[in-house]
N, CA and C atoms as a LAMMPS dump frame, in Angstrom:
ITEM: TIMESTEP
0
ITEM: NUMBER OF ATOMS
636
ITEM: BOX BOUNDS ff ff ff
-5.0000000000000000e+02 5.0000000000000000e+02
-5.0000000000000000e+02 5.0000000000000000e+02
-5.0000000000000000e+02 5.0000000000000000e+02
ITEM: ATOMS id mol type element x y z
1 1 1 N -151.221 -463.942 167.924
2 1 2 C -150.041 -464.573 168.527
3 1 3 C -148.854 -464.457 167.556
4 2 1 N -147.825 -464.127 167.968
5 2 2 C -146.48 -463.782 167.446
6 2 3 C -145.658 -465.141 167.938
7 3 1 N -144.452 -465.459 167.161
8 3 2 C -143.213 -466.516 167.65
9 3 3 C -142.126 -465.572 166.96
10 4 1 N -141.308 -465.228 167.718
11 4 2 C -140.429 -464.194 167.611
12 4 3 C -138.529 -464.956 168.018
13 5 1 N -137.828 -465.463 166.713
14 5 2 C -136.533 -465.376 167.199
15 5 3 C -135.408 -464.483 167.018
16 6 1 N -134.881 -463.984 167.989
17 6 2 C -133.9 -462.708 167.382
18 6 3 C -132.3 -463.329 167.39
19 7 1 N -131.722 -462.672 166.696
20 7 2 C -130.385 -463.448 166.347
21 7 3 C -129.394 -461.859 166.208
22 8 1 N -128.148 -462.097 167.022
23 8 2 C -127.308 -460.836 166.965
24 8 3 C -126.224 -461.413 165.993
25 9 1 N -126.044 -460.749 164.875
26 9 2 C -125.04 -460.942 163.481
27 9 3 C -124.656 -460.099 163.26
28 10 1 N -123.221 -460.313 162.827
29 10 2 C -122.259 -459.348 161.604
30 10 3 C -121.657 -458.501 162.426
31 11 1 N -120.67 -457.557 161.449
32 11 2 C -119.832 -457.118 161.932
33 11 3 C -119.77 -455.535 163.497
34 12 1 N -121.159 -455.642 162.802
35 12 2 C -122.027 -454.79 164.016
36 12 3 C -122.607 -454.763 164.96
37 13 1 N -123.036 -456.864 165.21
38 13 2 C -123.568 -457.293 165.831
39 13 3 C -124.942 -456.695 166.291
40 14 1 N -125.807 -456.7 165.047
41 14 2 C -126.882 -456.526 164.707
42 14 3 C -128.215 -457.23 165.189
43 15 1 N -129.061 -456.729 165.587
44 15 2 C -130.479 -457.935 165.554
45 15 3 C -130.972 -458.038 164.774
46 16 1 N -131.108 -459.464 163.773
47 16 2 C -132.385 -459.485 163.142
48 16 3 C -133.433 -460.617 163.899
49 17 1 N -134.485 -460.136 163.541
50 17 2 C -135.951 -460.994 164.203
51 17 3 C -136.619 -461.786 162.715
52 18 1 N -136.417 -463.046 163.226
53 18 2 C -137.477 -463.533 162.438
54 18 3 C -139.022 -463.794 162.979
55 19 1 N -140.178 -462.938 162.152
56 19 2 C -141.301 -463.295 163.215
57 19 3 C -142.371 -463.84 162.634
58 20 1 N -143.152 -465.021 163.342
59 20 2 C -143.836 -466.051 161.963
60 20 3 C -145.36 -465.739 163.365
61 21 1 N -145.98 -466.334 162.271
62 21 2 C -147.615 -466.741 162.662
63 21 3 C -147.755 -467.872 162.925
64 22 1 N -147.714 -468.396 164.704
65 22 2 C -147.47 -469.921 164.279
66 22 3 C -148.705 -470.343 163.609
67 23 1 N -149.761 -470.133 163.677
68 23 2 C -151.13 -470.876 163.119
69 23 3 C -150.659 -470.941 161.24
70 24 1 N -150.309 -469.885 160.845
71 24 2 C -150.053 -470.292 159.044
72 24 3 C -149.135 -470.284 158.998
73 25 1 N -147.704 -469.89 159.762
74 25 2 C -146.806 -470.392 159.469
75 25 3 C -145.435 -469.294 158.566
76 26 1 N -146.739 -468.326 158.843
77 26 2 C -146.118 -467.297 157.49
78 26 3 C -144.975 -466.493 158.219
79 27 1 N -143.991 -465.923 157.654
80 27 2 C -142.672 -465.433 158.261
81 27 3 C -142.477 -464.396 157.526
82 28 1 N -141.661 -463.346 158.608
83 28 2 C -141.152 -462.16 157.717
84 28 3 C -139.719 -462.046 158.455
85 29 1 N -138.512 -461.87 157.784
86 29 2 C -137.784 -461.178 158.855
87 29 3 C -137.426 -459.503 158.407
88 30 1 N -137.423 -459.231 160.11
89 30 2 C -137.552 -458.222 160.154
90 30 3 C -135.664 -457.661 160.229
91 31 1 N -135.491 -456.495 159.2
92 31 2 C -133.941 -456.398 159.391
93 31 3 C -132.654 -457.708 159.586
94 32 1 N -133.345 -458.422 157.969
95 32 2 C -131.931 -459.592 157.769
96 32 3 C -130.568 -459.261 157.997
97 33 1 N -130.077 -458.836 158.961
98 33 2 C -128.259 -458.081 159.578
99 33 3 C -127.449 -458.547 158.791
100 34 1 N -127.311 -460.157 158.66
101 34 2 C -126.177 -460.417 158.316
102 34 3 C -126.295 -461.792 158.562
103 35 1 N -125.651 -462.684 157.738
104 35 2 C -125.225 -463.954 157.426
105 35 3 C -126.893 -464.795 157.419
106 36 1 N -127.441 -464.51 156.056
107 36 2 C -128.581 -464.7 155.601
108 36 3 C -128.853 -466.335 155.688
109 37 1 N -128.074 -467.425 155.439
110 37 2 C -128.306 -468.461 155.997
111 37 3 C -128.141 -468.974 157.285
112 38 1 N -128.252 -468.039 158.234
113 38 2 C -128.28 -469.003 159.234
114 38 3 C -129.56 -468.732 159.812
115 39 1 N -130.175 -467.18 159.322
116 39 2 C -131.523 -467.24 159.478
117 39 3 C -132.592 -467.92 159.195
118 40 1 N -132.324 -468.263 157.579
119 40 2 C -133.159 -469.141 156.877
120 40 3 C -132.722 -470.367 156.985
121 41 1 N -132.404 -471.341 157.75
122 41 2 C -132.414 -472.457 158.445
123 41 3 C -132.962 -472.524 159.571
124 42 1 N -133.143 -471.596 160.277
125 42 2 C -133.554 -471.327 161.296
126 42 3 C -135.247 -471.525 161.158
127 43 1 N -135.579 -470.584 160.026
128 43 2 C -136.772 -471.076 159.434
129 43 3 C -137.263 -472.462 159.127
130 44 1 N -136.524 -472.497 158.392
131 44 2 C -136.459 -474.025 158.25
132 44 3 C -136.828 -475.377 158.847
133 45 1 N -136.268 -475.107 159.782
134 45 2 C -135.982 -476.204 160.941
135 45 3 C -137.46 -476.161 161.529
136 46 1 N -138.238 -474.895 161.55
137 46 2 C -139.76 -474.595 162.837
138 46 3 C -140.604 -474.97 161.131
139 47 1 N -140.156 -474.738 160.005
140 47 2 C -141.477 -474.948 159.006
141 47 3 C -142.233 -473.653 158.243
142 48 1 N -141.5 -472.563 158.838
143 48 2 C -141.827 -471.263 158.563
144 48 3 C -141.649 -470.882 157.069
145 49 1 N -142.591 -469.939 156.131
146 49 2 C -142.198 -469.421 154.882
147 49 3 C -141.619 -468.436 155.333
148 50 1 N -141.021 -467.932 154.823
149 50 2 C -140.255 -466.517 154.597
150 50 3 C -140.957 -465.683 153.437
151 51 1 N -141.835 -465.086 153.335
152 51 2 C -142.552 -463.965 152.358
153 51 3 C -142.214 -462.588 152.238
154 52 1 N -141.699 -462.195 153.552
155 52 2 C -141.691 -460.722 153.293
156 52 3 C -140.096 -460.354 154.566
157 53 1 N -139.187 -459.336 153.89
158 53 2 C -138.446 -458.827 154.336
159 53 3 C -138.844 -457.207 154.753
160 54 1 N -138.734 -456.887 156.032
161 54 2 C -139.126 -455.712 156.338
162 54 3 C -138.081 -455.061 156.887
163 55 1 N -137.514 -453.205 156.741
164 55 2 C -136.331 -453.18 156.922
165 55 3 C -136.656 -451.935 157.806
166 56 1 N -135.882 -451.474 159.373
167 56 2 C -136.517 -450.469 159.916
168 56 3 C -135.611 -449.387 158.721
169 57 1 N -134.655 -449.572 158.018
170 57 2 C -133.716 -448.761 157.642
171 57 3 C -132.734 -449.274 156.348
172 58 1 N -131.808 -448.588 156.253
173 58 2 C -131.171 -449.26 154.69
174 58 3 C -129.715 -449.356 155.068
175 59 1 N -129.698 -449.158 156.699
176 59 2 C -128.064 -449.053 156.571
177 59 3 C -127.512 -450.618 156.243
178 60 1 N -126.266 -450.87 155.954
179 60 2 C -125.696 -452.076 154.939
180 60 3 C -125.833 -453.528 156.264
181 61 1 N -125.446 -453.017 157.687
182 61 2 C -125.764 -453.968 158.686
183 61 3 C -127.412 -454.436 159.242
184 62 1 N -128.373 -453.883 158.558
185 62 2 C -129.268 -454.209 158.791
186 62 3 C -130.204 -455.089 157.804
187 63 1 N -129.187 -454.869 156.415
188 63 2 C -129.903 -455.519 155.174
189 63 3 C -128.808 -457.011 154.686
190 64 1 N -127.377 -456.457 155.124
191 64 2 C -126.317 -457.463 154.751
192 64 3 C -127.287 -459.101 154.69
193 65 1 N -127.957 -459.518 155.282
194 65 2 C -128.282 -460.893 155.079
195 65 3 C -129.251 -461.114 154.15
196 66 1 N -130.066 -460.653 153.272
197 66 2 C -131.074 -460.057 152.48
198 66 3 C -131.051 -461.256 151.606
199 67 1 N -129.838 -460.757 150.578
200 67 2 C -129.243 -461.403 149.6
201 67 3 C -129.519 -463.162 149.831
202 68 1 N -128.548 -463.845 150.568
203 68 2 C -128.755 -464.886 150.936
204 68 3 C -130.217 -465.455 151.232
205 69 1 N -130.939 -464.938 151.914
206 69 2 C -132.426 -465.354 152.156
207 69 3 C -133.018 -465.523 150.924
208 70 1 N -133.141 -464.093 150.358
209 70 2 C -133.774 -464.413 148.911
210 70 3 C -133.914 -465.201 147.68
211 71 1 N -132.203 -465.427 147.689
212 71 2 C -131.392 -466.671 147.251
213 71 3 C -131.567 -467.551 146.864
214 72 1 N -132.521 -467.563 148.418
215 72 2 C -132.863 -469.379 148.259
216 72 3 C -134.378 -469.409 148.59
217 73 1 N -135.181 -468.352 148.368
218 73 2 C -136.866 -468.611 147.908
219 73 3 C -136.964 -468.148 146.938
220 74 1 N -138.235 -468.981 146.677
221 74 2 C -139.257 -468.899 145.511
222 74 3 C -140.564 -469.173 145.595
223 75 1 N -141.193 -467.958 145.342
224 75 2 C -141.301 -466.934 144.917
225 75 3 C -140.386 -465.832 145.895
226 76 1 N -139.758 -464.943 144.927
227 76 2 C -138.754 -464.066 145.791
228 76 3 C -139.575 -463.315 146.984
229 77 1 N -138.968 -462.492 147.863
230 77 2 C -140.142 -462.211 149.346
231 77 3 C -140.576 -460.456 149.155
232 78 1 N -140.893 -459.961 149.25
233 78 2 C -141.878 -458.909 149.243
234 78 3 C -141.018 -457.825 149.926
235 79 1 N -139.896 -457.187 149.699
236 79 2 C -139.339 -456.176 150.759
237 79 3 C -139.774 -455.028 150.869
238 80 1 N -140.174 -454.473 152.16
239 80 2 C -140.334 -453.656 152.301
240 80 3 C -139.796 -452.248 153.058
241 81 1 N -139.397 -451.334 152.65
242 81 2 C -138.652 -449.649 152.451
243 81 3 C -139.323 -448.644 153.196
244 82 1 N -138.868 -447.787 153.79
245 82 2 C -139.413 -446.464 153.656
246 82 3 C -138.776 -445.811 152.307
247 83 1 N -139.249 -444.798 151.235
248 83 2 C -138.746 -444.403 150.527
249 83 3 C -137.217 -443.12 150.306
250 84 1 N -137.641 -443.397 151.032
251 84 2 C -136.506 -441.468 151.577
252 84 3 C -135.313 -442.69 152.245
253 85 1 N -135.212 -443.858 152.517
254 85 2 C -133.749 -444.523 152.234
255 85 3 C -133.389 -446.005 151.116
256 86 1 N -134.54 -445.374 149.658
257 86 2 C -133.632 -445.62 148.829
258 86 3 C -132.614 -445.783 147.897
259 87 1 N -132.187 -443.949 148.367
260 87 2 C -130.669 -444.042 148.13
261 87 3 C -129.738 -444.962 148.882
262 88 1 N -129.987 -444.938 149.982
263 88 2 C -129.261 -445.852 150.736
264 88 3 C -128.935 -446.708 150.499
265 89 1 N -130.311 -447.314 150.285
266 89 2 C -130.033 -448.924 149.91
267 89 3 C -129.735 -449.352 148.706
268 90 1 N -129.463 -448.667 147.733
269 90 2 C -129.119 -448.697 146.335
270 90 3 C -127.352 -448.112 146.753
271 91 1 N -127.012 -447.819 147.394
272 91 2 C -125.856 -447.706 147.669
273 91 3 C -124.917 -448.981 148.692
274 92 1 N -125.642 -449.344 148.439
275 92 2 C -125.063 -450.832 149.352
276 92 3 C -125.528 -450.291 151.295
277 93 1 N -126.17 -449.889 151.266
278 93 2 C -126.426 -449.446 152.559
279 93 3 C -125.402 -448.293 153.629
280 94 1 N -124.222 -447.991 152.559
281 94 2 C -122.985 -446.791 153.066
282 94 3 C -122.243 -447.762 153.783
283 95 1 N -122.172 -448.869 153.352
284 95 2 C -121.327 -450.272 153.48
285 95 3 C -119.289 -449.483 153.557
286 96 1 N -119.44 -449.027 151.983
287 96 2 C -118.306 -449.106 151.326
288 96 3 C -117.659 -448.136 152.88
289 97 1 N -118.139 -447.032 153.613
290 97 2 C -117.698 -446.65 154.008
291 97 3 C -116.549 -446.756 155.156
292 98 1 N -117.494 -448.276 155.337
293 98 2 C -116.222 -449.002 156.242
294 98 3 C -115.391 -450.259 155.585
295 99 1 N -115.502 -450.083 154.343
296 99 2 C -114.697 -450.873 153.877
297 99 3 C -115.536 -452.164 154.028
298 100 1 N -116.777 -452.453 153.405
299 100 2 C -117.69 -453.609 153.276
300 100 3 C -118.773 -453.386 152.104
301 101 1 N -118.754 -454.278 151.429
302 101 2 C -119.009 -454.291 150.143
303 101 3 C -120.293 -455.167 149.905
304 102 1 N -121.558 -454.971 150.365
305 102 2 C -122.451 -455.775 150.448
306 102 3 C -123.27 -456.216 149.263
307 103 1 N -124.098 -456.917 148.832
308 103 2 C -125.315 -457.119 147.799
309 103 3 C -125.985 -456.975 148.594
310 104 1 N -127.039 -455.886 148.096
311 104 2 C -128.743 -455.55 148.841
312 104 3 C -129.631 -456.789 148.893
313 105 1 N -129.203 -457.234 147.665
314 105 2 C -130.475 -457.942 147.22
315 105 3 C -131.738 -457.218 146.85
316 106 1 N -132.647 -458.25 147.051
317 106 2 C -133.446 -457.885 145.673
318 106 3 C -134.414 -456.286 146.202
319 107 1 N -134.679 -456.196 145.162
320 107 2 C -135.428 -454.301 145.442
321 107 3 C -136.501 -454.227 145.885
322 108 1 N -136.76 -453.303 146.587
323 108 2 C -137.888 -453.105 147.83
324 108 3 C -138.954 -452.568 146.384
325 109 1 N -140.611 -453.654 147.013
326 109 2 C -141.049 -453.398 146.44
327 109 3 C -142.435 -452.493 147.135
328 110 1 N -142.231 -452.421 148.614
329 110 2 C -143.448 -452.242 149.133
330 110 3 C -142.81 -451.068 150.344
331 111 1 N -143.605 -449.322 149.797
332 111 2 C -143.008 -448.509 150.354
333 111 3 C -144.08 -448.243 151.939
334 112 1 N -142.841 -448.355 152.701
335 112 2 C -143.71 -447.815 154.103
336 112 3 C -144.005 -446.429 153.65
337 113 1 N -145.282 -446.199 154.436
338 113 2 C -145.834 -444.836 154.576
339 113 3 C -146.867 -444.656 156.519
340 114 1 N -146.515 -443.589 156.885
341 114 2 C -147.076 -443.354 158.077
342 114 3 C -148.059 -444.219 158.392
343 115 1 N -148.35 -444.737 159.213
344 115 2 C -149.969 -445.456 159.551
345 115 3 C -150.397 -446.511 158.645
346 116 1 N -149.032 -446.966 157.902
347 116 2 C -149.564 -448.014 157.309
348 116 3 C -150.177 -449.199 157.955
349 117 1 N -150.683 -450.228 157.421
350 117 2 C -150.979 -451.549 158.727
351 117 3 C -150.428 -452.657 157.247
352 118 1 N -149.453 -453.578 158.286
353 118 2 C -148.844 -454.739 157.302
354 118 3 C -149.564 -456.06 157.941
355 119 1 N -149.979 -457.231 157.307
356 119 2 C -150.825 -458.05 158.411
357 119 3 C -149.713 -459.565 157.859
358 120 1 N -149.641 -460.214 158.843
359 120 2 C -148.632 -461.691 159.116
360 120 3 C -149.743 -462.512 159.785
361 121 1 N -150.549 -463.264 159.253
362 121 2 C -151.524 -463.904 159.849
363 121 3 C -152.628 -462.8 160.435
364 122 1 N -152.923 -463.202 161.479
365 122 2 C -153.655 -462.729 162.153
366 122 3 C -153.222 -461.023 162.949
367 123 1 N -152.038 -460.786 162.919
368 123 2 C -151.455 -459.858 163.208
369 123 3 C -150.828 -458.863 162.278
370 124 1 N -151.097 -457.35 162.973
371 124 2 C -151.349 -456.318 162.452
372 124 3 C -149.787 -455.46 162.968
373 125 1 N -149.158 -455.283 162.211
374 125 2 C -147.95 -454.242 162.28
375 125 3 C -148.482 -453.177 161.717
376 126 1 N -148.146 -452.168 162.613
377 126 2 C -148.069 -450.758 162.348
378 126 3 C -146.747 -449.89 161.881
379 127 1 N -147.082 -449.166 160.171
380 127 2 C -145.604 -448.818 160.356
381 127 3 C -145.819 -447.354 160.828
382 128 1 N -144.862 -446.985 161.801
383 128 2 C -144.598 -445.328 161.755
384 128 3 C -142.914 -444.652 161.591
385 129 1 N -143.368 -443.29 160.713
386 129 2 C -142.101 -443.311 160.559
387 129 3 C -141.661 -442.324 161.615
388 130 1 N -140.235 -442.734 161.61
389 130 2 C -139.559 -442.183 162.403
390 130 3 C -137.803 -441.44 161.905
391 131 1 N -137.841 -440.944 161.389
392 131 2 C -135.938 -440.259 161.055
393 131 3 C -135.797 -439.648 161.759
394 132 1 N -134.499 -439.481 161.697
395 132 2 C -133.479 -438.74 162.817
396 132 3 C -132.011 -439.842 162.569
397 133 1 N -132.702 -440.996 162.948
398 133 2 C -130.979 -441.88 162.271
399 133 3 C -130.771 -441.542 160.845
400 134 1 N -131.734 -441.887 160.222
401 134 2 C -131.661 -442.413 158.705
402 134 3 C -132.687 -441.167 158.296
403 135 1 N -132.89 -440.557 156.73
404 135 2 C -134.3 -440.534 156.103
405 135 3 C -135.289 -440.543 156.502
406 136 1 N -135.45 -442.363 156.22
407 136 2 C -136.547 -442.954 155.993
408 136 3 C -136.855 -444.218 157.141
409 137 1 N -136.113 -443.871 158.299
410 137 2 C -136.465 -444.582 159.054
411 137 3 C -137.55 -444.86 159.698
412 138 1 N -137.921 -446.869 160.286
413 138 2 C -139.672 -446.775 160.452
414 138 3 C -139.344 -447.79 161.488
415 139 1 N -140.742 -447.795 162.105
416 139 2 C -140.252 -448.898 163.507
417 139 3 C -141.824 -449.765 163.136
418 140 1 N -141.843 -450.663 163.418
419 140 2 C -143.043 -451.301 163.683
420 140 3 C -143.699 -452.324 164.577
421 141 1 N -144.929 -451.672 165.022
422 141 2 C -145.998 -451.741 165.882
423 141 3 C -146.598 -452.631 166.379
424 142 1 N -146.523 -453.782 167.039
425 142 2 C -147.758 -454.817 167.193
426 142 3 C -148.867 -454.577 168.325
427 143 1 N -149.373 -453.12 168.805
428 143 2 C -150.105 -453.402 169.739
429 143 3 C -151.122 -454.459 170.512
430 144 1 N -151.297 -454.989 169.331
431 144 2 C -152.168 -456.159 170.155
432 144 3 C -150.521 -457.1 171.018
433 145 1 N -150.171 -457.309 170.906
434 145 2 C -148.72 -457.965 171.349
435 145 3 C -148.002 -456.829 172.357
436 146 1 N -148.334 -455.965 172.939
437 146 2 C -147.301 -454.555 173.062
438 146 3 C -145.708 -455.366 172.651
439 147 1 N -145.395 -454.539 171.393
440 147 2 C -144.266 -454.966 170.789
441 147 3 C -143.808 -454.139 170.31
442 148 1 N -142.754 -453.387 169.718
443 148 2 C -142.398 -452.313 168.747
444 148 3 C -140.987 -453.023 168.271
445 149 1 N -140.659 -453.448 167.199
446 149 2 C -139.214 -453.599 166.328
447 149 3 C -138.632 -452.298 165.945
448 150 1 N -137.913 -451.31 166.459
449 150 2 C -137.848 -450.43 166.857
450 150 3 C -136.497 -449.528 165.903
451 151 1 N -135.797 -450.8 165.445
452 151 2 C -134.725 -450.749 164.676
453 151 3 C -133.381 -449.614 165.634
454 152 1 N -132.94 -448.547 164.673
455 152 2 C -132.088 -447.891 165.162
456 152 3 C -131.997 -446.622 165.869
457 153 1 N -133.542 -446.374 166.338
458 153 2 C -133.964 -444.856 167.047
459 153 3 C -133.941 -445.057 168.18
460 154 1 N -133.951 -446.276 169.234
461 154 2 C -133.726 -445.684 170.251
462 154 3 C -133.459 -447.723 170.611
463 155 1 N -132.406 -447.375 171.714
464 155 2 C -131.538 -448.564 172.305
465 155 3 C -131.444 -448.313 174.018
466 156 1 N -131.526 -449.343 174.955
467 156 2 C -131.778 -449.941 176.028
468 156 3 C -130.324 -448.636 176.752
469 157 1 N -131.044 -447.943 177.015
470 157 2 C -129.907 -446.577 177.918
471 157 3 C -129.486 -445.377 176.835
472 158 1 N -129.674 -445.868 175.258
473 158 2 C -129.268 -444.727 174.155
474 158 3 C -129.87 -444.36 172.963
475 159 1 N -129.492 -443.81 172.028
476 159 2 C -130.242 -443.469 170.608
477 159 3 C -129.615 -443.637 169.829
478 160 1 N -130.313 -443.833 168.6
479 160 2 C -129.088 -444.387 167.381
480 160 3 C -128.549 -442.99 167.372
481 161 1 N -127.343 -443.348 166.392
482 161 2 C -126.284 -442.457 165.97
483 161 3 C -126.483 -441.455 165.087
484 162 1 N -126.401 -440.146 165.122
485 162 2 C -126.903 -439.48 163.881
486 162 3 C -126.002 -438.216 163.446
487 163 1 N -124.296 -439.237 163.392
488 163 2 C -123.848 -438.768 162.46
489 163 3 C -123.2 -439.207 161.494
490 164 1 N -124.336 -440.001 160.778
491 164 2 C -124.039 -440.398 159.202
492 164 3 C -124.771 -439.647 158.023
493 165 1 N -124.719 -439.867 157.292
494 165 2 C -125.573 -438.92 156.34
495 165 3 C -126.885 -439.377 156.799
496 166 1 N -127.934 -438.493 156.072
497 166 2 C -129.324 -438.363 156.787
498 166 3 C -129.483 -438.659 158.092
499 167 1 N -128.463 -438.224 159.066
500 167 2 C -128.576 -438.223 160.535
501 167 3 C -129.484 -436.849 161.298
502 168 1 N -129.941 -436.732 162.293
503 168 2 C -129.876 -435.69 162.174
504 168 3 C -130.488 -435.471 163.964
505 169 1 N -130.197 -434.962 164.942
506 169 2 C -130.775 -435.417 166.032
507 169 3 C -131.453 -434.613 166.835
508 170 1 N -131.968 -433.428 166.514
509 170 2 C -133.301 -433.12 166.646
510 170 3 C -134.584 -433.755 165.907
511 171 1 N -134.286 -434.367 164.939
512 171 2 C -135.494 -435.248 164.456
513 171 3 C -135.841 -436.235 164.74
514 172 1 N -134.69 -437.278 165.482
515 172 2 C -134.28 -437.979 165.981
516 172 3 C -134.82 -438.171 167.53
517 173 1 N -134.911 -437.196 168.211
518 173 2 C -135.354 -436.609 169.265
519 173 3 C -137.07 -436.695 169.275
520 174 1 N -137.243 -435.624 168.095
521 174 2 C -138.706 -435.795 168.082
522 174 3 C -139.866 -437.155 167.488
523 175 1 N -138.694 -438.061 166.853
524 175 2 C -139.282 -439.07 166.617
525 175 3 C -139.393 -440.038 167.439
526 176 1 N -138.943 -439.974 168.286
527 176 2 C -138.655 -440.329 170.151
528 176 3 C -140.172 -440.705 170.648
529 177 1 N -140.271 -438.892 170.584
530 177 2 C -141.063 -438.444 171.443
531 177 3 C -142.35 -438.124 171.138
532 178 1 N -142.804 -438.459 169.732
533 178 2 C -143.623 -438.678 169.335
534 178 3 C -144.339 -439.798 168.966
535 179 1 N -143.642 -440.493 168.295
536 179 2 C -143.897 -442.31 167.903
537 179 3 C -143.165 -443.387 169.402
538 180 1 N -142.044 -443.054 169.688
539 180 2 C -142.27 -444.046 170.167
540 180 3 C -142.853 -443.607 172.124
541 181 1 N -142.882 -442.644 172.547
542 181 2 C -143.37 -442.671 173.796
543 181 3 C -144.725 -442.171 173.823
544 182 1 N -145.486 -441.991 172.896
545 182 2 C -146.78 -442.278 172.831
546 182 3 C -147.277 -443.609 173.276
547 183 1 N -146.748 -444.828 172.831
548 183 2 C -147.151 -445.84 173.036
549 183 3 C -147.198 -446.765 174.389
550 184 1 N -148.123 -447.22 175.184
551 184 2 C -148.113 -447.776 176.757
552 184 3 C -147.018 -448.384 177.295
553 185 1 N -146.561 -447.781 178.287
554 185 2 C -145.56 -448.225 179.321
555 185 3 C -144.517 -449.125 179.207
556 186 1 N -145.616 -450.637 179.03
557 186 2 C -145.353 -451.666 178.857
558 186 3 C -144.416 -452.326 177.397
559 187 1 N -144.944 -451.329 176.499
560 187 2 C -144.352 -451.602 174.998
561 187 3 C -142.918 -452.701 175.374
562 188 1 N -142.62 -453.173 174.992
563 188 2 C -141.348 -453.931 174.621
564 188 3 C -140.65 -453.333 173.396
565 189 1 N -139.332 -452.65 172.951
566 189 2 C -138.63 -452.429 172.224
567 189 3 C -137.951 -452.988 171.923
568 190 1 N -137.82 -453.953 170.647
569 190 2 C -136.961 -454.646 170.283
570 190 3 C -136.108 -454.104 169.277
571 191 1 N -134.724 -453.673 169.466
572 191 2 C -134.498 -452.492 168.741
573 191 3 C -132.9 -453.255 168.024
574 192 1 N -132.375 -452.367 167.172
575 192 2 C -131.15 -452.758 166.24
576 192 3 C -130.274 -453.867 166.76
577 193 1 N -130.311 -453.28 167.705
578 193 2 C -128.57 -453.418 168.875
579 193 3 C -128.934 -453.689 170.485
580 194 1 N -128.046 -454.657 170.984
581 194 2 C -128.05 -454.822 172.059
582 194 3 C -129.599 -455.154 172.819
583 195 1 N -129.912 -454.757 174.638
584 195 2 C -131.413 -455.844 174.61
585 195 3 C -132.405 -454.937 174.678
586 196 1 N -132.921 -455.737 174.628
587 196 2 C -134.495 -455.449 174.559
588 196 3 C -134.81 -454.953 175.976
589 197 1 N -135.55 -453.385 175.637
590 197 2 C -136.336 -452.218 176.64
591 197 3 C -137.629 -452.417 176.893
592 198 1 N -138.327 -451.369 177.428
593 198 2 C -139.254 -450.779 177.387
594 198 3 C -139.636 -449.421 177.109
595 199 1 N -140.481 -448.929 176.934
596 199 2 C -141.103 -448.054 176.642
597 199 3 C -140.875 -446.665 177.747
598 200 1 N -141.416 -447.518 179.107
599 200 2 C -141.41 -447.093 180.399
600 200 3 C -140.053 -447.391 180.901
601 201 1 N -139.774 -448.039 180.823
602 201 2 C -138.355 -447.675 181.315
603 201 3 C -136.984 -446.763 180.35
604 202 1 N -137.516 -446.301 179.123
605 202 2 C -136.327 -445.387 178.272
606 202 3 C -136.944 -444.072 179.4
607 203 1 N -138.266 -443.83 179.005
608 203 2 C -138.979 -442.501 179.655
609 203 3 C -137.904 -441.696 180.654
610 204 1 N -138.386 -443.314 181.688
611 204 2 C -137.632 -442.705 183.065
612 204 3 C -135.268 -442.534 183.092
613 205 1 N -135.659 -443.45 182.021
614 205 2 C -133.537 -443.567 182.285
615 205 3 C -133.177 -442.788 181.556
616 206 1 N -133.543 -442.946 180.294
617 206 2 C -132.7 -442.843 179.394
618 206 3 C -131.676 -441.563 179.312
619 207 1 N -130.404 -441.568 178.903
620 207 2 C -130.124 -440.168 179.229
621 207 3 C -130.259 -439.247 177.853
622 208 1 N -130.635 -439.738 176.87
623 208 2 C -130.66 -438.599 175.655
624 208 3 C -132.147 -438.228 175.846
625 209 1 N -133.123 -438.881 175.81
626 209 2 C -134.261 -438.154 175.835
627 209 3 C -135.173 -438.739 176.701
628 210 1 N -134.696 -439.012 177.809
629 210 2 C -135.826 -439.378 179.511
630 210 3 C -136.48 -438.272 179.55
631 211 1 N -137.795 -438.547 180.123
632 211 2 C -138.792 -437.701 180.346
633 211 3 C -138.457 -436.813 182.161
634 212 1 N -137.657 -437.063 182.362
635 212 2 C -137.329 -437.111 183.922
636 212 3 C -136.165 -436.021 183.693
């Protein structure tokens, strides 16, 4: 069992998810966006730890709230990277580019790799990677839940953007169509931006890469 709150922040109007175990209580958020305390009150308020920060990506709107969370725990939380965007994130996330000047916060210590399994209680995230937005972009898995946090590869009618550095959209494409429409119908995509899809329904609409 998952308890899942998502919150749209910052200047990008970003999702981050905070997602806890209600039985222990344990919390990760997934892609802190922006304005790091209002997440971690949020926590707060239900009783939740905050242990681990998980990031689908390093761009500066998906990590901007990082800082603040960390801030204010102790023991600091466990972040976790794909490696191929930690230039990124050692660059403030390519913040400066729009004229935003972020703190990462603290350094990823735990590198995604293909088929990893991350466990939050009783539940099992799957990371797979996926670039084409980013590097080192990764989405992750809850099949027992059909769930996917999906980050910035694919959005409710579109696909992330891939022309920033390490963009690239034939990879982008195939990370589509490999990771994420492999997975049943039903999947729920809870992704960067804007609402929440399906699986089965990008297939049939979507116009960058519908199966139709």
């Amino acid at each position: 069992m998952l308890e899942i709150v998502s919150f749209t922040l910052g200047p990008a109007q970003t999702n981050a998810y905070l997602v806890a175990d209600p039985d222990t209580k344990e919390a990760v958020v997934i892609d802190p966006s922006w304005d790091g305390h209002i997440i971690l009150a949020e926590a707060q308020k239900r009783g939740w730890r905050i242990g681990h920060l998980w990031y689908t990506h390093a761009h500066f709107d998906h990590i901007g709230g990082a800082a603040a969370i960390a801030d204010a725990l102790n023991p600091l939380p466990h972040v976790a990277l794909h490696p191929d965007d930690h230039v990124l994130w050692r660059a403030g996330g390519g913040g400066a580019k729009f004229g935003l000047n972020i703190d990462p916060g603290p350094e990823p210590t735990i590198d995604f790799v293909q088929g990893m399994i991350l466990k939050l209680g009783s539940n099992e995230f799957e990371v797979r990677y996926t670039p084409g937005h980013t590097k080192g972009h990764c989405i992750l898995y809850v099949a027992k839940e059909n769930i996917c946090f999906c980050g910035d590869v694919i959005f409710n009618g579109s696909v992330g953007r891939t022309d920033l550095p390490g963009g690239d959209f034939a990879t982008l494409e195939n990370s589509i169509r490999t990771q994420i429409f492999t997975m049943p119908d039903e999947t729920r995509l809870l992704s960067g931006h804007g609402p929440e899809t399906t699986v089965g329904h990008e297939k049939m609409y979507n116009p960058f890469v519908g199966l139709n």
